[in-house]
gemmi code that builds the backbone of each chain (N, CA, C; Angstrom):
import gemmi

chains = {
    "A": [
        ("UNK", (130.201, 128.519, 124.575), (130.367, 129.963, 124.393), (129.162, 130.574, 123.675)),
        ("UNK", (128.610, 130.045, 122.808), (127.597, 130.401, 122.299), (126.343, 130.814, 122.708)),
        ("UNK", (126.330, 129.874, 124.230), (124.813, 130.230, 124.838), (124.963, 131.765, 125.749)),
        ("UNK", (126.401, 132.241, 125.483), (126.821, 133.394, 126.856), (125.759, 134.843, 125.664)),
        ("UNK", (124.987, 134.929, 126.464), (124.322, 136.280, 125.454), (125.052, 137.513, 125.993)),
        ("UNK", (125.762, 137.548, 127.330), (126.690, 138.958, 127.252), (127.405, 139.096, 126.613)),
        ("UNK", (128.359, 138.076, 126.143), (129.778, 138.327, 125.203), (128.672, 138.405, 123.917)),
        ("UNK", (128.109, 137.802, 123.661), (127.221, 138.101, 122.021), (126.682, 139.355, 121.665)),
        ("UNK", (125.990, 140.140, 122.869), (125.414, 141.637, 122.360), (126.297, 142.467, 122.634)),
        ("UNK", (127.562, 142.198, 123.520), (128.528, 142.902, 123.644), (129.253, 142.989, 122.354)),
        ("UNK", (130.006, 142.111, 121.489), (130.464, 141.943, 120.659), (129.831, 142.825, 119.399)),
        ("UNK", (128.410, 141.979, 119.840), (127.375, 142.637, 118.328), (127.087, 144.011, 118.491)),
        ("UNK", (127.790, 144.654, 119.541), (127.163, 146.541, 119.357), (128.797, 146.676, 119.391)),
        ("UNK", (129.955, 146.079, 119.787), (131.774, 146.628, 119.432), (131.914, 146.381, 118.221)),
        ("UNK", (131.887, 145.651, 117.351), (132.362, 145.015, 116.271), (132.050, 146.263, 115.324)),
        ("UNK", (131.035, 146.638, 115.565), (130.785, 147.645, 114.203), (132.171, 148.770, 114.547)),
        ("UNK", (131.763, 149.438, 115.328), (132.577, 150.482, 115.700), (134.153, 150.283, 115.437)),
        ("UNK", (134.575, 148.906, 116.012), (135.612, 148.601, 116.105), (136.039, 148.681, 114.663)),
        ("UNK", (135.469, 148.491, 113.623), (135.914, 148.083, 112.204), (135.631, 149.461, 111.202)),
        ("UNK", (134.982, 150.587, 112.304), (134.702, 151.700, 111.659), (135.946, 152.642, 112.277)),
        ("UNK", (136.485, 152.686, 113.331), (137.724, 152.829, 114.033), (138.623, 152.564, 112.941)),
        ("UNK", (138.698, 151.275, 112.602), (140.284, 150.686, 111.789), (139.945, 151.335, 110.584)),
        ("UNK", (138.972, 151.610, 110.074), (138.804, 151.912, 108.432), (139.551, 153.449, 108.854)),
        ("UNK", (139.240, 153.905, 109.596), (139.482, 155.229, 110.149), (140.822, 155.698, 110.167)),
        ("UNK", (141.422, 154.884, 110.772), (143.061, 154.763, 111.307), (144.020, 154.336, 110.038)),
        ("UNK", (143.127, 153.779, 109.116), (143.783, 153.630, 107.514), (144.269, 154.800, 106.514)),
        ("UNK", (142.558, 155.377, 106.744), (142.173, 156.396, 105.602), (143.208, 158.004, 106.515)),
        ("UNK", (143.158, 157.518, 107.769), (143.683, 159.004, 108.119), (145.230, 158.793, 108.217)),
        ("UNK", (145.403, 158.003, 107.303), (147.264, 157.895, 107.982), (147.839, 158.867, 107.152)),
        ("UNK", (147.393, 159.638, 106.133), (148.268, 160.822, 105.111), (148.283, 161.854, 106.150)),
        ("UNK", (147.236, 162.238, 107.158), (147.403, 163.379, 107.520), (147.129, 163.315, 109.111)),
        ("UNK", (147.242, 162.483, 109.620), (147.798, 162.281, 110.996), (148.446, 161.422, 111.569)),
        ("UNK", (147.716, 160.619, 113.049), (148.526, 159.137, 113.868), (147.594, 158.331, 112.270)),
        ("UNK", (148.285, 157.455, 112.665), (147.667, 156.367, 111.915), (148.398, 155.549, 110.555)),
        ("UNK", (147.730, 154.558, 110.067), (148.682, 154.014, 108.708), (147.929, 152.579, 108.731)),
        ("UNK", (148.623, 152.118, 107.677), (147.983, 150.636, 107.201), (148.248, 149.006, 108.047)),
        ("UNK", (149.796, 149.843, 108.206), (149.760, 148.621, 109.527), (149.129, 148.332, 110.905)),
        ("UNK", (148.531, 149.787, 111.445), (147.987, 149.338, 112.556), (146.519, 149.525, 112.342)),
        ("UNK", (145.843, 150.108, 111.345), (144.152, 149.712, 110.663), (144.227, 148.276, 110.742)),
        ("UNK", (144.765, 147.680, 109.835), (144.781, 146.061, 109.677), (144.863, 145.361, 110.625)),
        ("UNK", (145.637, 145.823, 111.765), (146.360, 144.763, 112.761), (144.606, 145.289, 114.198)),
        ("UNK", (143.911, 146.508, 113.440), (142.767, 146.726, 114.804), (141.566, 145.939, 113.437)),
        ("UNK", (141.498, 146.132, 112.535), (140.464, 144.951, 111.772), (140.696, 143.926, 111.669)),
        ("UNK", (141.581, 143.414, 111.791), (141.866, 141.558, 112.458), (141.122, 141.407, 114.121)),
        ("UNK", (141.636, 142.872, 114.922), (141.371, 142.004, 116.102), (139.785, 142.271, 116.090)),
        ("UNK", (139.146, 142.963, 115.228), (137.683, 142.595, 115.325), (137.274, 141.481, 115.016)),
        ("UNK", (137.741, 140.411, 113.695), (137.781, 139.381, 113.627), (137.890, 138.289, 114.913)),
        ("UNK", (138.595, 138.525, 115.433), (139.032, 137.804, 116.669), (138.036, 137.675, 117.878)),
        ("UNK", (137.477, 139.270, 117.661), (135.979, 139.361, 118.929), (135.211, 138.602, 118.457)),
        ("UNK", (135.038, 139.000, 116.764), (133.892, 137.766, 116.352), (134.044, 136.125, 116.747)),
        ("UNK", (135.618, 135.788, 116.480), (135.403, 134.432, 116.236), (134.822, 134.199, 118.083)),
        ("UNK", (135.495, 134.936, 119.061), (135.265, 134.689, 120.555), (134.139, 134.719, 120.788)),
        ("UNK", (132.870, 135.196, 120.352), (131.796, 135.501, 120.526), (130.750, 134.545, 119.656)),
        ("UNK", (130.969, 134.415, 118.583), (130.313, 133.407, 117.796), (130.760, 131.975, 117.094)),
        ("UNK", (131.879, 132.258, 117.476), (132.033, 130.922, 116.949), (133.128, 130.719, 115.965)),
        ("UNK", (133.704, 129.994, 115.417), (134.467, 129.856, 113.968), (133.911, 129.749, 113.354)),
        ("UNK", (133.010, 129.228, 112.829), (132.324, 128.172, 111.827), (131.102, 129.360, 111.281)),
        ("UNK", (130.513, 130.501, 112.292), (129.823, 131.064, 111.838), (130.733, 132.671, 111.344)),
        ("UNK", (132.054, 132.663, 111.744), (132.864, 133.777, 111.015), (133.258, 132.966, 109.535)),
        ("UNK", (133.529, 131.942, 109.675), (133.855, 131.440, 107.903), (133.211, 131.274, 107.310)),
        ("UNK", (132.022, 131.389, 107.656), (131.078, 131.245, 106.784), (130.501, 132.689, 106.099)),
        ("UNK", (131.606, 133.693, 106.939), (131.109, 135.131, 106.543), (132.408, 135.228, 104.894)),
        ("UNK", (133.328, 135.105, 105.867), (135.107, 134.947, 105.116), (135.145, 133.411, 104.764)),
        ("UNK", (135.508, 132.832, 103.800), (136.261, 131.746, 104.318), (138.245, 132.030, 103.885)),
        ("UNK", (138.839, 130.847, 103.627), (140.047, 130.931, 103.778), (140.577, 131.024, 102.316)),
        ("UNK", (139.519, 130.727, 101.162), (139.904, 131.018, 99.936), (140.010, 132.549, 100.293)),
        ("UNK", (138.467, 133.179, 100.761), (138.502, 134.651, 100.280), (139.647, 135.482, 101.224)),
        ("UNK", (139.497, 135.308, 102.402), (141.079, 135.725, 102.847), (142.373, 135.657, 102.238)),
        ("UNK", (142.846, 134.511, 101.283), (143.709, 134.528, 100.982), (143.835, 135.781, 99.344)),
        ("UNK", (142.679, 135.407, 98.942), (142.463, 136.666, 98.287), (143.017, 137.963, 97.583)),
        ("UNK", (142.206, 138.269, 99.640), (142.175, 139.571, 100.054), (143.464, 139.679, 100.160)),
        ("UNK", (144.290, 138.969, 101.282), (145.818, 139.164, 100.830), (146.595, 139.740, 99.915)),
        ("UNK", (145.913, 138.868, 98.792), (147.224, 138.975, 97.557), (146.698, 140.394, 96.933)),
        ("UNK", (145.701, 140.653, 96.948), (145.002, 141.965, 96.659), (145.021, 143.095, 97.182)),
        ("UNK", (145.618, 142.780, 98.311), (146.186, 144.311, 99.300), (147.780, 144.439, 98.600)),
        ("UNK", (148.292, 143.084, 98.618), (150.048, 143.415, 98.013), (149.909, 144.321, 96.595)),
        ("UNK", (148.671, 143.151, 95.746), (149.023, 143.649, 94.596), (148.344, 145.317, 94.169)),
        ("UNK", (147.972, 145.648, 94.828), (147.665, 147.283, 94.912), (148.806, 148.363, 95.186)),
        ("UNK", (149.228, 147.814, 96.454), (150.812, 148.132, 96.281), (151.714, 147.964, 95.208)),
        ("UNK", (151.773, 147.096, 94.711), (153.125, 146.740, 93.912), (152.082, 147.179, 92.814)),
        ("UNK", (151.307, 147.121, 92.220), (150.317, 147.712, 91.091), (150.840, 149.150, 90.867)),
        ("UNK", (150.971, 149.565, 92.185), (150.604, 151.301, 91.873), (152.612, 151.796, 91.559)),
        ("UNK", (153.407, 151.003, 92.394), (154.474, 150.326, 91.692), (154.931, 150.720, 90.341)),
        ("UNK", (154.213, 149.439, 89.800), (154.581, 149.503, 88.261), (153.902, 150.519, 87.430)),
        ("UNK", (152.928, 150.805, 88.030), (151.984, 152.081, 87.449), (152.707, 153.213, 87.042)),
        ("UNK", (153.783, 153.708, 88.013), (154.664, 154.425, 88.263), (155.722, 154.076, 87.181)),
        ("UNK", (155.858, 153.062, 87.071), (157.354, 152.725, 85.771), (156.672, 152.731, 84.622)),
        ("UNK", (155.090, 152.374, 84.470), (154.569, 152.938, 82.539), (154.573, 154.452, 82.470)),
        ("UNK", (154.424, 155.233, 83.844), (154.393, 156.647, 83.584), (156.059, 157.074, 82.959)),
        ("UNK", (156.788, 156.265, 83.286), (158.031, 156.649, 82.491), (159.157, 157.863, 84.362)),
        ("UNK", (158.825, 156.839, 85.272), (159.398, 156.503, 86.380), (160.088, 155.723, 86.715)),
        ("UNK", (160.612, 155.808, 88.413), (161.241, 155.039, 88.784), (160.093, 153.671, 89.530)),
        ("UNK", (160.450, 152.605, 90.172), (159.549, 152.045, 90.486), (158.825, 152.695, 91.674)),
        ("UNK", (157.625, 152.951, 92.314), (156.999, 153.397, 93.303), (157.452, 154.648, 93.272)),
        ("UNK", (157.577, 155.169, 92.414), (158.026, 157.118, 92.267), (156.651, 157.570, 92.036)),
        ("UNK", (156.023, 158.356, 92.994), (154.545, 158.428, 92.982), (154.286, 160.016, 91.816)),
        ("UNK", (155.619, 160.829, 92.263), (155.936, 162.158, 91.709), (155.471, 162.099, 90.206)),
        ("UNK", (156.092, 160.493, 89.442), (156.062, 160.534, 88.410), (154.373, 160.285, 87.525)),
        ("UNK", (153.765, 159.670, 88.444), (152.067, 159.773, 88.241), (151.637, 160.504, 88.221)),
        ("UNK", (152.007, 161.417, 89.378), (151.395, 162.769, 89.451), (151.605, 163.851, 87.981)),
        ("UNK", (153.340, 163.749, 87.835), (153.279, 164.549, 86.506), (152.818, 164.238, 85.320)),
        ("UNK", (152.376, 162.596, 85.243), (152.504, 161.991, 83.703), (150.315, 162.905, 83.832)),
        ("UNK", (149.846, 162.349, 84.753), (148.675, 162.349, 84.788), (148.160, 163.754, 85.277)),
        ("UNK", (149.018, 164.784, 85.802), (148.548, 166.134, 85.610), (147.556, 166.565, 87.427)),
        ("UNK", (147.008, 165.576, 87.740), (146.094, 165.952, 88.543), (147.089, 166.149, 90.089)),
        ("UNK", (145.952, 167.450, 90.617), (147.204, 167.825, 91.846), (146.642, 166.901, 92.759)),
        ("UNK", (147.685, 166.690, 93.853), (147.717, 166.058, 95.292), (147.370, 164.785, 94.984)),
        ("UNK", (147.946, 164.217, 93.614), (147.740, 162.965, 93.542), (148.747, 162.130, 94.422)),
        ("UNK", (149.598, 162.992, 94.621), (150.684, 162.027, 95.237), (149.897, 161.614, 97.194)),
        ("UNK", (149.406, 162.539, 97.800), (148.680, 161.950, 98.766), (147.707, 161.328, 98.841)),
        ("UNK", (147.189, 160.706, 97.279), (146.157, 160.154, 97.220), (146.316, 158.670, 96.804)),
        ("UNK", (147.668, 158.940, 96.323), (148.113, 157.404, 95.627), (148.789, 156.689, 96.897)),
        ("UNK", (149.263, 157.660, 98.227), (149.584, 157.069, 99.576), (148.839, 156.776, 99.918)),
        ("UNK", (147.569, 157.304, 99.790), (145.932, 156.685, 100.957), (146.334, 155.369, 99.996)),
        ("UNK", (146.136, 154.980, 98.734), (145.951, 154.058, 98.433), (146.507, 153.036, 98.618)),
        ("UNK", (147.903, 153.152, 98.683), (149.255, 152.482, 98.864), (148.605, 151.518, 100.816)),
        ("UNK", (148.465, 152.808, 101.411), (147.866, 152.435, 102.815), (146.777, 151.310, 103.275)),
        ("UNK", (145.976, 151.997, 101.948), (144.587, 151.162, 101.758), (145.043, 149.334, 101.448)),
        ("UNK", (146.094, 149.257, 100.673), (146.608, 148.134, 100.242), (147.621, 147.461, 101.364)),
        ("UNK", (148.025, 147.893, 102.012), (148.909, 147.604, 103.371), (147.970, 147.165, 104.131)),
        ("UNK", (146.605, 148.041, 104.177), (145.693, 147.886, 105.465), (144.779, 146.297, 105.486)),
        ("UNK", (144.482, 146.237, 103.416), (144.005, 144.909, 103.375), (144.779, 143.668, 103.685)),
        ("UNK", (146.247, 143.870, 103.195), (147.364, 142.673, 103.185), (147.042, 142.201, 104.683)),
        ("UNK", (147.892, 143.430, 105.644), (147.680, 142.988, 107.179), (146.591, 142.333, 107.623)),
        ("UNK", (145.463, 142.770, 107.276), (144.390, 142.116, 107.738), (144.056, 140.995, 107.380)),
        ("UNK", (144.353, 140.613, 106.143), (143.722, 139.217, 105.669), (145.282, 138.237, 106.318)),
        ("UNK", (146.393, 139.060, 106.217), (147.488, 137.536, 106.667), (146.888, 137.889, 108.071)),
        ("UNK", (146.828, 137.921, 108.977), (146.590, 138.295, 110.318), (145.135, 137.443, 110.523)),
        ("UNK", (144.423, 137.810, 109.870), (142.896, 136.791, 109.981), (143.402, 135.267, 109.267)),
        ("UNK", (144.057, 135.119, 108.287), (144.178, 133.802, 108.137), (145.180, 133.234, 109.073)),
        ("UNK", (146.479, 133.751, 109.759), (146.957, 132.914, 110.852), (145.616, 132.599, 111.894)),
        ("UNK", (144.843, 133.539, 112.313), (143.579, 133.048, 113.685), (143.112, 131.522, 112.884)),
        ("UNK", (142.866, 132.065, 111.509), (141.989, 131.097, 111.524), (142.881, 129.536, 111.569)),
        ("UNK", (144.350, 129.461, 111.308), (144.424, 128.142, 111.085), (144.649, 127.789, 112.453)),
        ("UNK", (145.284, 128.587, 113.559), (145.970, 128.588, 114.777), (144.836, 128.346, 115.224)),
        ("UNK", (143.345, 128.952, 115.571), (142.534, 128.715, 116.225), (141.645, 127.461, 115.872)),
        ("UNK", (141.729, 127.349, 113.941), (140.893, 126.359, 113.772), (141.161, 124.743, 113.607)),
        ("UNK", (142.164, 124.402, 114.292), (142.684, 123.055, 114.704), (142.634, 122.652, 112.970)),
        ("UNK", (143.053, 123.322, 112.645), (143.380, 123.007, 111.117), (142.244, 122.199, 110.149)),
        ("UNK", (141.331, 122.281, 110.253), (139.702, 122.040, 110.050), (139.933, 122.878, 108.759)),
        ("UNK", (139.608, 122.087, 107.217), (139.179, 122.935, 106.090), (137.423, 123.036, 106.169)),
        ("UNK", (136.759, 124.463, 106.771), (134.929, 124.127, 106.446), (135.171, 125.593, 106.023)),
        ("UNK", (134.183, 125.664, 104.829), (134.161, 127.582, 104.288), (132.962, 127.262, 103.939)),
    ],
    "B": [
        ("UNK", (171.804, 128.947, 141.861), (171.624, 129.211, 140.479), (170.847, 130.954, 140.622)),
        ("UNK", (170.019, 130.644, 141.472), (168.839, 131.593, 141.558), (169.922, 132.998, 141.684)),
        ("UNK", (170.920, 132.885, 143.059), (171.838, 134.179, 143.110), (172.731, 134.548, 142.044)),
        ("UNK", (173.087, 133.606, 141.148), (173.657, 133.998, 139.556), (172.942, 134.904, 138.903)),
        ("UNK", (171.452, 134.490, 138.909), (170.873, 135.318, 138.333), (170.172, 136.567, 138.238)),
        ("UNK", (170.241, 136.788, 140.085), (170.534, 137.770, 140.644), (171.142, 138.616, 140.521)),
        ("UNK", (172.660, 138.365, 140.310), (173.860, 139.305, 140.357), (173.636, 139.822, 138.945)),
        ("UNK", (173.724, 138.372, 137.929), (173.551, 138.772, 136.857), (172.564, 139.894, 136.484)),
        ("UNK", (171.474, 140.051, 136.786), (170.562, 141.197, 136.168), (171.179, 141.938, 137.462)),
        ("UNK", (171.559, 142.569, 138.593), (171.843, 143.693, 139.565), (172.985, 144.152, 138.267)),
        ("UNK", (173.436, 143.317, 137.984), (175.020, 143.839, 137.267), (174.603, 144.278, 135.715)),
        ("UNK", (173.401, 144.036, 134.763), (173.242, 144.386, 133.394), (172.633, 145.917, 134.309)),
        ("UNK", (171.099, 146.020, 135.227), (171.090, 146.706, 135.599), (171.770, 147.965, 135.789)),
        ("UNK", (172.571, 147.473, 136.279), (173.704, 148.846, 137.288), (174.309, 149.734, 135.855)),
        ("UNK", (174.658, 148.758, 134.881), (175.016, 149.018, 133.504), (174.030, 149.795, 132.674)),
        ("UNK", (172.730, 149.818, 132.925), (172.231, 150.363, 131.673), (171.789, 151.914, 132.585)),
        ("UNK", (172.096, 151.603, 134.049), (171.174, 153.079, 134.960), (172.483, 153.758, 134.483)),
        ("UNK", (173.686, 153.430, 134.462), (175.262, 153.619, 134.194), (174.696, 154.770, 133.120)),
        ("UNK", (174.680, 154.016, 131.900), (174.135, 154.194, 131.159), (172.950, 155.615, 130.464)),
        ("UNK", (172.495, 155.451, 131.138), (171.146, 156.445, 131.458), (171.884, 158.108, 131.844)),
        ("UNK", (172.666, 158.279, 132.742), (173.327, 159.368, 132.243), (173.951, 160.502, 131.003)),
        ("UNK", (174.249, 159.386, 130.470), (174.725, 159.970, 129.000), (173.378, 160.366, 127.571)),
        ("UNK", (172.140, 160.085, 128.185), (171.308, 160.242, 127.244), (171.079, 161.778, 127.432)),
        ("UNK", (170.461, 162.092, 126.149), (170.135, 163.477, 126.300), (168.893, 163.551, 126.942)),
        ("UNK", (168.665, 164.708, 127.275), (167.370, 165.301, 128.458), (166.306, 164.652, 127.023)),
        ("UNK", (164.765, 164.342, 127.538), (163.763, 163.919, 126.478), (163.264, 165.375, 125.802)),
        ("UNK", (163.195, 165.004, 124.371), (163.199, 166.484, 123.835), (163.835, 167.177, 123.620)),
        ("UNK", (165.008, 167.100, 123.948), (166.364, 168.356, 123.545), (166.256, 168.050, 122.072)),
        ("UNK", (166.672, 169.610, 121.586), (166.975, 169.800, 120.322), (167.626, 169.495, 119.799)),
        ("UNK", (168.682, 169.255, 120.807), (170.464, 169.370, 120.147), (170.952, 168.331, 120.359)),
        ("UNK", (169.518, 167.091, 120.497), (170.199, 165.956, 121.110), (170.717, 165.121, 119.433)),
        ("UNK", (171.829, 164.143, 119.254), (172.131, 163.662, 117.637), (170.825, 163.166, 117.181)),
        ("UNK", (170.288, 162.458, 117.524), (168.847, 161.958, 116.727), (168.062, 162.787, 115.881)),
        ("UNK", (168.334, 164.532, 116.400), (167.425, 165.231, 115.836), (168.181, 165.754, 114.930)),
        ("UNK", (169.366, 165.705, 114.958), (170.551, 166.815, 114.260), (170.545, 166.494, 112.603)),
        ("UNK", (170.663, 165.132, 112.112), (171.210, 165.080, 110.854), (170.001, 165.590, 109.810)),
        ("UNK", (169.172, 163.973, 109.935), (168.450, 164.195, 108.416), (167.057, 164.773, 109.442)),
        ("UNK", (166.494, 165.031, 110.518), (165.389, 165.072, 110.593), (165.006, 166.375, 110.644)),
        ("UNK", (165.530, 167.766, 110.433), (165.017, 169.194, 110.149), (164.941, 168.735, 108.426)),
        ("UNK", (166.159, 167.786, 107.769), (165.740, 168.270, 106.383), (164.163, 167.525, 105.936)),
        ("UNK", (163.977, 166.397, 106.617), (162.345, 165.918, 106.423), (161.099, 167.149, 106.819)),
        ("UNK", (161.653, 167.622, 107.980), (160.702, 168.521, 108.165), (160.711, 169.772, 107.279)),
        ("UNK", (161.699, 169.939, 106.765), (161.142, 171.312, 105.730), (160.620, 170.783, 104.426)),
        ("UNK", (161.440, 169.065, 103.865), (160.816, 169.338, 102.273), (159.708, 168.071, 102.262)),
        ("UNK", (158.995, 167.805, 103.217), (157.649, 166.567, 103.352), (156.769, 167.713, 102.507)),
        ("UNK", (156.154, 168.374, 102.586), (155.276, 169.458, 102.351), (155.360, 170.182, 101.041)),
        ("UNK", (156.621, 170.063, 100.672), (156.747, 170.953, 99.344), (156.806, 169.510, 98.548)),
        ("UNK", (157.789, 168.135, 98.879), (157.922, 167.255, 98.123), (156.659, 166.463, 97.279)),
        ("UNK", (156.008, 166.345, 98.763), (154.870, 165.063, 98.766), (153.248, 165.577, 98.841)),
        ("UNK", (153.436, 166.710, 100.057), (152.144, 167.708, 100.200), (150.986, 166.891, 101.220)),
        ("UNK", (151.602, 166.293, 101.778), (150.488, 165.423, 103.137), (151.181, 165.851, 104.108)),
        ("UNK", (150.486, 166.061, 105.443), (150.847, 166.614, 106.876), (151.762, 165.424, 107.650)),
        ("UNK", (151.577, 164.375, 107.307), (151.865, 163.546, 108.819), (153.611, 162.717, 107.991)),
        ("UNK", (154.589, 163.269, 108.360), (156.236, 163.326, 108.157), (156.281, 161.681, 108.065)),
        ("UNK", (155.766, 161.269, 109.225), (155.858, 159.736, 109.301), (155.047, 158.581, 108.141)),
        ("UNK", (154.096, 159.157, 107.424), (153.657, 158.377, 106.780), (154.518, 159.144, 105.561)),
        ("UNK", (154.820, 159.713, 105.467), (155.445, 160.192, 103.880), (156.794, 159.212, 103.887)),
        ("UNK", (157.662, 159.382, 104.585), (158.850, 158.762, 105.059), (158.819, 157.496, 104.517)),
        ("UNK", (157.529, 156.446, 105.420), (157.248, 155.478, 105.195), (156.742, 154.964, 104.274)),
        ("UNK", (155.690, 155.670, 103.289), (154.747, 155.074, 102.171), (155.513, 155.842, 100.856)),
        ("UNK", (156.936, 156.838, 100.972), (157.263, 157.660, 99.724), (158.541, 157.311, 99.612)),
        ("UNK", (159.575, 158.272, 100.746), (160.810, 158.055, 100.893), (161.245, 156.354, 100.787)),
        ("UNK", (160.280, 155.759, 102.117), (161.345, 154.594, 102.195), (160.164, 153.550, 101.531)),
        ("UNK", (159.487, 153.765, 100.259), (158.163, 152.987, 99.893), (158.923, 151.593, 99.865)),
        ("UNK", (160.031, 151.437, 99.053), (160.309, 149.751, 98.616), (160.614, 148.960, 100.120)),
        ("UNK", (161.522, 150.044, 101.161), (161.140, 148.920, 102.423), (159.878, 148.469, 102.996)),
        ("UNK", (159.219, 149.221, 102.901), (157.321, 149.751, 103.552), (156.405, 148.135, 102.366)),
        ("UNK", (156.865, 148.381, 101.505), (156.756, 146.923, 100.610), (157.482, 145.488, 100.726)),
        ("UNK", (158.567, 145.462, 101.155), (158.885, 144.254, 101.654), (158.543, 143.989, 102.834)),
        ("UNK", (158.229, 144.939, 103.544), (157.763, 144.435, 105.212), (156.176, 144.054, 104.813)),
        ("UNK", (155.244, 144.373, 103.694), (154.339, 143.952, 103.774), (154.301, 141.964, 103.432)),
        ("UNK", (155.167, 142.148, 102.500), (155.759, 141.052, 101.904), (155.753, 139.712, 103.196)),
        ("UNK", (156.286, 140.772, 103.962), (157.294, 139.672, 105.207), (155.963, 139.117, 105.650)),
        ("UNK", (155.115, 140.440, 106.104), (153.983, 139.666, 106.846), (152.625, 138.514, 105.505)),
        ("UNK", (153.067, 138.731, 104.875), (152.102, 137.789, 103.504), (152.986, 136.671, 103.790)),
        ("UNK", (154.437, 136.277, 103.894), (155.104, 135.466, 104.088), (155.056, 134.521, 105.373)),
        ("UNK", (154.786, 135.093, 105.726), (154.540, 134.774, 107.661), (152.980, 133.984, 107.236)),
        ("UNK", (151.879, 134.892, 106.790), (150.591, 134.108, 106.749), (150.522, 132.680, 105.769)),
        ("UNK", (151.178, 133.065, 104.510), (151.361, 132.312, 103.844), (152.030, 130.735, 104.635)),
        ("UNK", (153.096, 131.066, 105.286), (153.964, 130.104, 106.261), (152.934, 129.106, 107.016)),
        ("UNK", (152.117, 130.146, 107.894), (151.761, 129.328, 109.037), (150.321, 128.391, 108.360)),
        ("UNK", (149.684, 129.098, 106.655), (148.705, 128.168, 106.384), (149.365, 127.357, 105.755)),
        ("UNK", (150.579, 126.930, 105.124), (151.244, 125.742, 104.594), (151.373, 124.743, 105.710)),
        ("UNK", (151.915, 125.275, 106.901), (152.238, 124.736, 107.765), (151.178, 123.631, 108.840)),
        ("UNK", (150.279, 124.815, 109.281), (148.871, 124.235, 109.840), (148.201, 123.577, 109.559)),
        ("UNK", (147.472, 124.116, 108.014), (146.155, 123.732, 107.200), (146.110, 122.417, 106.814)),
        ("UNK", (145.312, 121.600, 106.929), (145.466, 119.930, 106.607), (144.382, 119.898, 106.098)),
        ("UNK", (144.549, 119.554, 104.596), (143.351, 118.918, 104.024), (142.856, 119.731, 102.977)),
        ("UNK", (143.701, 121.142, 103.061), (142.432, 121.974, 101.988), (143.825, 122.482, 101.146)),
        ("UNK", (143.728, 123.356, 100.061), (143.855, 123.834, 99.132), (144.422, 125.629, 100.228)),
        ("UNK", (145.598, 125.745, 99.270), (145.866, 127.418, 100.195), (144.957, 128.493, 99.935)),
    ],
}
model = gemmi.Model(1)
for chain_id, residues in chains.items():
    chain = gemmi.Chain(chain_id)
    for i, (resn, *xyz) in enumerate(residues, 1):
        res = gemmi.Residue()
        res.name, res.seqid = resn, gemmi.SeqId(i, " ")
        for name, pos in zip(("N", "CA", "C"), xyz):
            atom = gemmi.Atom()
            atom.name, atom.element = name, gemmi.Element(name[0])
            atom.pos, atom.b_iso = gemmi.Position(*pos), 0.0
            res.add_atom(atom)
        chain.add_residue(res)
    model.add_chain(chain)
structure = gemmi.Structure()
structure.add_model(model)
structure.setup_entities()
């Protein structure tokens, strides 16, 4: 697969776009189509062009499976962060209302959803890239 | 076997076109789906929350703690299949 140079410059001029698309489909989910589950689930499948196009070994070496797993726990814990954030403001849990009033600033509450999104968008993506990688990588530990 | 299974789907078939009558026209107003809670989302998304799109408020405000366990589910699922797969390394 490696020697095919169509799937390679093909890939290498989609991939950008494709991952500028999903960032897209994240950030715009407060105020249109869009949201964190399906950003994540279109920045995995850029992952996926990559691994088809170059290889495994040269996508883990970009990611490996420590930093995916990570990224994971770091998309949840943004979520559940902003969560408890919400219960020191002297809230309920994930009561965004109550940030907004403890902390004064307006339209925080659609801003603490981008974020909430933003944290959905990483989770999906990193569990979604680490199933390819074990499913595709015949269970091979190389990072 | 093959004509069992024949009849069988002619007969779920015949049942769901059956079926298909009783739905409301696509888009009716007055169809129940639209009737209960979904005018009251549409008037207080905007005054409550103050973002345009009904569906992400619903999802990331109203119903945040389900919108969090479904993320859960899928960390659970990844988590699963690298316990499961991965041979040799560290999670």
């Amino acid at each position: 697969m490696m020697e095919n140079v169509v799937i390679r410059t093909v890939s290498r001029l989609a991939v950008p776009f494709i991952q500028i698309f999903a960032l897209y489909v994240i950030v715009h989910g407060a105020s249109g189509a869009g949201g964190g589950f399906q950003g994540g689930v279109v920045f995995a499948a850029s992952f996926i062009l990559m691994i088809i196009a170059f290889g495994m070994a040269n996508v883990r070496r970009r990611i490996d499976n420590r930093g995916i797993m990570w990224l994971s726990v770091i998309g949840i814990a943004t979520y559940a962060g902003i969560g408890f954030l919400a219960l020191l403001m002297a809230g309920n849990f994930l009561e965004y209302a109550a940030i907004e009033a403890a902390l004064g600033i307006p339209h925080l509450h659609g801003i603490l959803i981008d974020l909430v999104e933003a944290g959905i968008g990483i989770a999906v993506m990193a569990s979604m890239v680490s199933i390819i990688y074990d499913i595709a990588g015949n269970g091979e530990e190389s990072s | 076997m093959k004509t069992k299974a024949l009849i069988a789907v002619l007969f779920i078939g015949i049942i769901l076109f059956w079926a298909v009558e009783d739905m409301p026209a696509f888009g009716d107003p007055d169809a129940p789906a639209t009737q209960y809670t979904g005018q009251l989302y549409v008037d207080s998304v905007l005054p409550d929350i103050g973002i345009d799109n009904i569906v992400t408020a619903i999802l990331a405000s109203y119903r945040g703690f389900d919108t969090l366990g479904e993320v859960v589910v899928i960390f659970t699922a990844g988590i699963s299949v690298a316990m499961l797969l991965r041979r040799g390394g560290r999670l």
